[in-house]
Each structure stands twice: as structure tokens, then as C-alpha cells.
C-alpha positions as CSV (number, residue, x, y, z in Angstrom):
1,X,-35.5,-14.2,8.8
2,X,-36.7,-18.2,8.0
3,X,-34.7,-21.0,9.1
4,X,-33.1,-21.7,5.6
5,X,-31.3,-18.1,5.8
6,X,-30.2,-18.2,9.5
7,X,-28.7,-21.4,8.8
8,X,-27.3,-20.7,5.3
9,X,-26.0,-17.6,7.2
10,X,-24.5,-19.6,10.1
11,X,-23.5,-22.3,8.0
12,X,-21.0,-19.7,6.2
13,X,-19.8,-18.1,9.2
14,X,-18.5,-21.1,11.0
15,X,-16.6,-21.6,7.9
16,X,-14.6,-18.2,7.8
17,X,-14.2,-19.1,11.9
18,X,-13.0,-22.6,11.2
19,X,-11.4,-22.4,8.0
20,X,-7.9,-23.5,8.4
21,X,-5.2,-21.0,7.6
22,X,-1.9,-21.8,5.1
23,X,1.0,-22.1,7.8
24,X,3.6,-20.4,6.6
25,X,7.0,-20.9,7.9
26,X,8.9,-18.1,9.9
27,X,11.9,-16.3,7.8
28,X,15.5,-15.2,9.6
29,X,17.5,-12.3,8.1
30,X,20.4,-11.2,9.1
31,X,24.1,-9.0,8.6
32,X,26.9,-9.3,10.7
33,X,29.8,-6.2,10.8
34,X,33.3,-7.8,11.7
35,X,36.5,-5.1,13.0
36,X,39.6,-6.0,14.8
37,X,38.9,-5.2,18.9
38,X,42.6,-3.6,18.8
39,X,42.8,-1.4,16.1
40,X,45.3,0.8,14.4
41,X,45.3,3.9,16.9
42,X,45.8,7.3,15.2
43,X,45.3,11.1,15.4
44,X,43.0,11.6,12.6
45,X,38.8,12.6,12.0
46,X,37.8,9.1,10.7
47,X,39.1,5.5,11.0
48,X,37.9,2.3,9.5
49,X,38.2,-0.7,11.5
50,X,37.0,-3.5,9.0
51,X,33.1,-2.5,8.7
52,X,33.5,-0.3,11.5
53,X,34.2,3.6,10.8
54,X,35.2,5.2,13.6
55,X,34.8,8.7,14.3
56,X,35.8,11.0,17.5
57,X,33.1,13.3,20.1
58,X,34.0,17.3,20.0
59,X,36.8,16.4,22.7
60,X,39.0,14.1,21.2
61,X,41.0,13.6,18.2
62,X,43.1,10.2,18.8
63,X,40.7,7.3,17.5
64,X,41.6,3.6,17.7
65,X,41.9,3.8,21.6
66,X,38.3,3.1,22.6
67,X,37.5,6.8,24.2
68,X,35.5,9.1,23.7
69,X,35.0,8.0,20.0
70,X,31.6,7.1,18.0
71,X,31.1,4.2,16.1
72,X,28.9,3.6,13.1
73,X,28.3,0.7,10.5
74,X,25.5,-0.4,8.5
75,X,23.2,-3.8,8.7
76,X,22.6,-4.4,5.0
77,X,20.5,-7.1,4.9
78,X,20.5,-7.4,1.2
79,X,16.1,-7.1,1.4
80,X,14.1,-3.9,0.8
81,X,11.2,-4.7,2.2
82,X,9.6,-7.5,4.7
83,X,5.9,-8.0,5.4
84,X,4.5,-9.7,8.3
85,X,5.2,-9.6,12.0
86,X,8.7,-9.4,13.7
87,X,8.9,-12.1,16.3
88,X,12.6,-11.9,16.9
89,X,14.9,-8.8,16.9
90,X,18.5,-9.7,18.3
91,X,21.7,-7.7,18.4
92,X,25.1,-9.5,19.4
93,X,28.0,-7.0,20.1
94,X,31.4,-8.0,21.1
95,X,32.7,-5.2,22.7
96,X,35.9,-4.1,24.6
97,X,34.9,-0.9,27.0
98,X,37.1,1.3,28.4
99,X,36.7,3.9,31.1
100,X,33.2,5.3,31.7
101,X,31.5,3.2,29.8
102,X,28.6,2.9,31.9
103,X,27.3,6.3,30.2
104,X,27.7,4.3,26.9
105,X,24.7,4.0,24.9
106,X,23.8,1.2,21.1
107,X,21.5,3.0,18.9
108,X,20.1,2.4,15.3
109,X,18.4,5.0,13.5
110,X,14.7,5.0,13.3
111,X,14.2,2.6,16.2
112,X,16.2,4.6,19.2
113,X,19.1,3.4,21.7
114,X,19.7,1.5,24.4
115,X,21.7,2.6,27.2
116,X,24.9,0.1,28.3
117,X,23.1,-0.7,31.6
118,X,20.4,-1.5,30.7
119,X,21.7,-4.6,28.3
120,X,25.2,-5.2,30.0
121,X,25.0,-8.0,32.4
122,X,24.6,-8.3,36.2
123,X,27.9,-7.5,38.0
124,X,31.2,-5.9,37.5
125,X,32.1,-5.8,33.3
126,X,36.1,-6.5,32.6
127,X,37.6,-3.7,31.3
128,X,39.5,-3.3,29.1
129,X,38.5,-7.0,28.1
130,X,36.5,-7.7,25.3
131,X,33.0,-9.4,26.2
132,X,29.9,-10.4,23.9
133,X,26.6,-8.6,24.8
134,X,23.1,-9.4,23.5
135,X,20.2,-7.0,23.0
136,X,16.4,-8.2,22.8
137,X,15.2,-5.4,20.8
138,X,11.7,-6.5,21.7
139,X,12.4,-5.8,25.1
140,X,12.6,-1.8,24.2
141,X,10.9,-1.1,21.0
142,X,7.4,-3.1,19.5
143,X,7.6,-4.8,16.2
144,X,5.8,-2.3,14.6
145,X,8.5,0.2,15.1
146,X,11.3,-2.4,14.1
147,X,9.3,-2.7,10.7
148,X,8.7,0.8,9.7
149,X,12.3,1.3,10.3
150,X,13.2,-1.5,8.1
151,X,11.1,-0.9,5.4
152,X,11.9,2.7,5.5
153,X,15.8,1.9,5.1
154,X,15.4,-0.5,2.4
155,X,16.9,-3.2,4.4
156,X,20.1,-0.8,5.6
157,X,19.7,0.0,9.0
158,X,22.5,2.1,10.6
159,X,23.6,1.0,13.8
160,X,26.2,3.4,16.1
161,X,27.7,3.0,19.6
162,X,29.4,5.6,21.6
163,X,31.4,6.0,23.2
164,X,33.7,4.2,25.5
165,X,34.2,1.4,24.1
166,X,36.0,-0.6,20.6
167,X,33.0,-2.0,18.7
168,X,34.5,-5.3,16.7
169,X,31.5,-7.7,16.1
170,X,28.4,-6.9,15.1
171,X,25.3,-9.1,14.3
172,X,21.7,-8.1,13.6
173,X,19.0,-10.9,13.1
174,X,15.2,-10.5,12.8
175,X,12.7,-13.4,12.6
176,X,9.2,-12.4,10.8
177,X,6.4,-14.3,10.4
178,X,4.2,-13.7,7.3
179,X,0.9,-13.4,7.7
180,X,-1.5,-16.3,7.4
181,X,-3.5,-17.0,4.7
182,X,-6.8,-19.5,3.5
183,X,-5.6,-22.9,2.2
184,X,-6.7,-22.2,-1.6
185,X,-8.5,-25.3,-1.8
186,X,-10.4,-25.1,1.4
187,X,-11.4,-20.9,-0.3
188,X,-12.4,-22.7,-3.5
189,X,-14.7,-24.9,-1.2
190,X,-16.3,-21.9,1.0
191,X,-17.0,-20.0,-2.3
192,X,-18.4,-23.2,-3.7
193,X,-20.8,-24.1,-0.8
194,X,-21.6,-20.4,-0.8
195,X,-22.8,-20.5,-4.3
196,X,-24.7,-23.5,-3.6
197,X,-26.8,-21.6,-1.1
198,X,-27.6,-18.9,-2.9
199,X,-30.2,-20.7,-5.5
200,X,-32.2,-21.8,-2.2
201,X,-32.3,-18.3,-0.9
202,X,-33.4,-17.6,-4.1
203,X,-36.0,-20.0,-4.8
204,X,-37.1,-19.7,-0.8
205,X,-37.8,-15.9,-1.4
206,X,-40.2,-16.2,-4.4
């Protein structure tokens, strides 16, 4: 290869290294699911508690009392689809527990669950008090799987708790970043210079 095409060759190359990229800024999305945390207790197979429909385990038919019940809602976040990289994945739950509910487990389909222990803080929880916990997503799941899940859903992602505990605030948020891309003027520019060289290839070959 002659000088002319290794440094035609390099010349372009730097450019795709150093060519600056479009910053684009980071979006937030999010749904929150509001209940009372001392709800109507009855004898019945369903209960809603605001956003909040409460349902009970094979044992138990009293619901409203925060044992041995499940708990399911939906984060609509009003988007079908997001593209880009998740960079933040936060859950805030206020919840009031009730007996054993250190078995007691947050889950949303098509990501998986997170046991009670393992996002409860250090030392002795208050019960029957309500308290506000917050879950990292990133900390159990990769982005990766957060997206699928999304996009999957259409932006509805069901959430559930069970089962110890009266579920009465919940708030999902999720920060993406779009991907990057060439400031147009700066492609226009790389194209251009790229056309230039060609005619001295050209004229350099025959």
C-alpha cells in the first residue's frame, strides 16, 4: 500500500475514533400505585385497596388484615416501548408488615423477586408500623433484563408482594439513556473529506 492510501486510510479512521457523538440527555419514567395502609378488612376472595387489589394464599380468606394475603397492581407507564440503556431502576414501597414477614418476598413479572431481607434495612423492622423501603433493581437483575421486560409489557409491568404485609404506596422509576449518535454536521463532514480522497486514490492508482 503507498503513503497516499495508508494515510487517506488513517486519516478516516481517526475520524470515526474522534468524531464527537450527539449527547443526548437521560429520560425518567415513572408510575406510582397509592392504597390506604389500613384498609377495609373483610371475608371475601378479592379486595381493592385504591390501585392495590388484594387477594388471599390457599389458607386464608379474611383480606384487609395484612396476612397471609397477595398483593398485585400494575406500573403503567403510559410508554410502549423505550430504547437505550437503563441506568436507574428504583422501587419505593411503603409498607406496614405484620407477622412473619421476614419470608415476604416484591416481585414483578418478567424480571423476578426480591426477598424482604435482602432490601429491608439493617436492624429490627417495626411491626405493625408502616415504613418506606427502596429497591435498586440494578442490584438483582442487569438492564438488559429490566428492558425486555418492559418492552415486552408495553410499558405495564405487574408488580405483586406477598405476603405479610399491607402494600399502600408504590413507585417505579427507570432512567434510560439513549444511545449516542454522530453530530449530523460533523457526519456530513467525514463523508465529505471521505469523498475528497477518493479522486486521489483514484488518480494515484492509474
Amino acid at each position: 500500500m503507498n503513503n497516499l492510501n495508508k494515510l487517506s486510510l488513517t486519516t478516516v479512521f481517526f475520524l470515526f475514533v474522534l468524531i464527537p457523538s450527539q449527547a443526548l440527555a437521560a429520560t425518567l419514567i415513572s408510575d406510582e400505585v397509592v392504597g390506604s395502609s389500613k384498609p377495609e378488612v373483610k371475608n371475601t376472595t378479592s379486595l381493592q385497596n385504591g390501585g392495590f387489589t388484594i387477594t388471599p394464599n390457599p389458607y386464608n380468606s379474611v383480606l384487609g388484615n395484612g396476612t397471609d394475603e397477595f398483593t398485585n397492581w400494575n406500573f403503567d407507564f403510559g410508554v410502549s416501548a423505550i430504547k437505550g440503556t437503563v441506568t436507574k431502576a428504583l422501587v419505593d414501597l411503603d409498607l406496614t408488615p405484620f407477622s412473619l414477614y421476614e419470608t415476604d418476598k416484591f416481585s414483578i413479572s418478567g424480571i423476578g423477586s426480591v426477598a424482604f431481607n435482602d432490601f429491608s434495612p439493617l436492624g429490627p423492622v417495626k411491626s405493625p408500623n408502616k415504613q418506606s423501603f427502596q429497591i435498586d433493581l440494578l442490584n438483582f437483575f442487569s438492564a438488559g433484563t429490566i428492558l425486555t421486560a418492559f418492552n415486552d409489557s408495553q410499558g405495564s409491568l405487574q408488580a405483586g408482594y406477598d405476603d405479610d404485609a399491607i402494600v399502600s404506596f408504590a413507585k417505579m422509576t427507570l432512567e434510560v439513556q439513549p444511545t449516542s449518535v454522530p453530530e449530523p454536521a460533523t457526519t456530513l463532514g467525514l463523508l465529505a473529506l471521505i469523498g475528497l480522497g477518493s479522486p486521489l486514490l483514484k488518480k494515484r492508482k492509474s
